[in-house]
C-alpha positions in Angstrom: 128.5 122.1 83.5 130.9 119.7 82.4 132.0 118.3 79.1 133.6 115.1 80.0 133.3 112.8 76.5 133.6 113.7 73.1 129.9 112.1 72.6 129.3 114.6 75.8 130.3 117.6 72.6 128.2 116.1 70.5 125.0 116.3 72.5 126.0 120.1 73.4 126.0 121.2 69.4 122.7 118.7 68.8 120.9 120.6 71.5 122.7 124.1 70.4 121.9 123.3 66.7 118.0 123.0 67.6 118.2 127.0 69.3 117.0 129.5 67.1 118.6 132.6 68.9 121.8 133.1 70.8 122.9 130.8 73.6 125.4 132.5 76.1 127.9 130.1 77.7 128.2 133.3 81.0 130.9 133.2 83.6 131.9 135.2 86.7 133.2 138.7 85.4 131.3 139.5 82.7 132.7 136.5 81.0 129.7 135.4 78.1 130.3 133.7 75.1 127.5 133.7 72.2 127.7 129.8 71.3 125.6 129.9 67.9 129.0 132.6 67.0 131.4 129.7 65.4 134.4 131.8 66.9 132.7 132.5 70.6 131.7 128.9 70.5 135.6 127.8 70.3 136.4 130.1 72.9 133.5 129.3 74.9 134.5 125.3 74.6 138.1 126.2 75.4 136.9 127.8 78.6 134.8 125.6 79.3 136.9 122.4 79.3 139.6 124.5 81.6 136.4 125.3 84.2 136.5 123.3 87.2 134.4 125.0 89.3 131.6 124.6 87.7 131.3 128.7 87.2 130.0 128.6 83.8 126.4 128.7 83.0 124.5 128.6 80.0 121.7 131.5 79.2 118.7 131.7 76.5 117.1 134.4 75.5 113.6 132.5 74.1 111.2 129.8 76.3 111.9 128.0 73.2 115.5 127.7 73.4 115.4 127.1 77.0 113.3 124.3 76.8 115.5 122.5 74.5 118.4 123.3 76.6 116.2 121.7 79.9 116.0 118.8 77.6 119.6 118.5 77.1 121.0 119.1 80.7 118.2 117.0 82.2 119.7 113.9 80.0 122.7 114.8 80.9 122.0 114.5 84.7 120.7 111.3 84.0 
C-alpha cells in the first residue's frame, strides 16, 4: 500500500471516515495500528510512508467496512 500524493491522504481518511469500526493498518511482527485512534493513525501514517516493501496491510473487522475499503484500493489501482 502506498501513499504517494497528498490527494492519495485524502482519499485514505474519506474511505476511513465512511468505517464504522476499527481499521488496522497490520505489519510483520505484531505491528497493527487502529486507524479510527487519532494517535495510532499518525503513527500508522508515519510507518506507513517509511514502508517500502509493501509489508503493511490494512484489516476490517465488519463486511461493511471492508467493502468500502475494496472501494477505495480498487480506485486506487486504477
Amino acid at each position: 500500500m502506498n501513499i504517494r500524493t497528498a490527494n492519495d491522504l485524502k482519499e485514505l481518511n474519506a474511505a476511513l471516515d465512511k468505517c464504522t469500526y476499527p481499521v488496522w493498518l497490520m505489519g510483520p511482527d505484531d505491528e497493527a495500528y487502529n486507524m479510527k485512534n487519532e494517535e495510532e493513525y499518525i503513527e500508522g501514517i508515519i510507518r506507513l510512508a517509511e514502508d517500502h516493501d509493501d509489508q503493511l496491510g490494512i484489516f476490517t473487522t465488519s463486511r461493511e467496512d471492508e467493502a468500502v475499503m475494496m472501494k477505495y484500493f480498487l480506485k486506487m489501482a486504477a
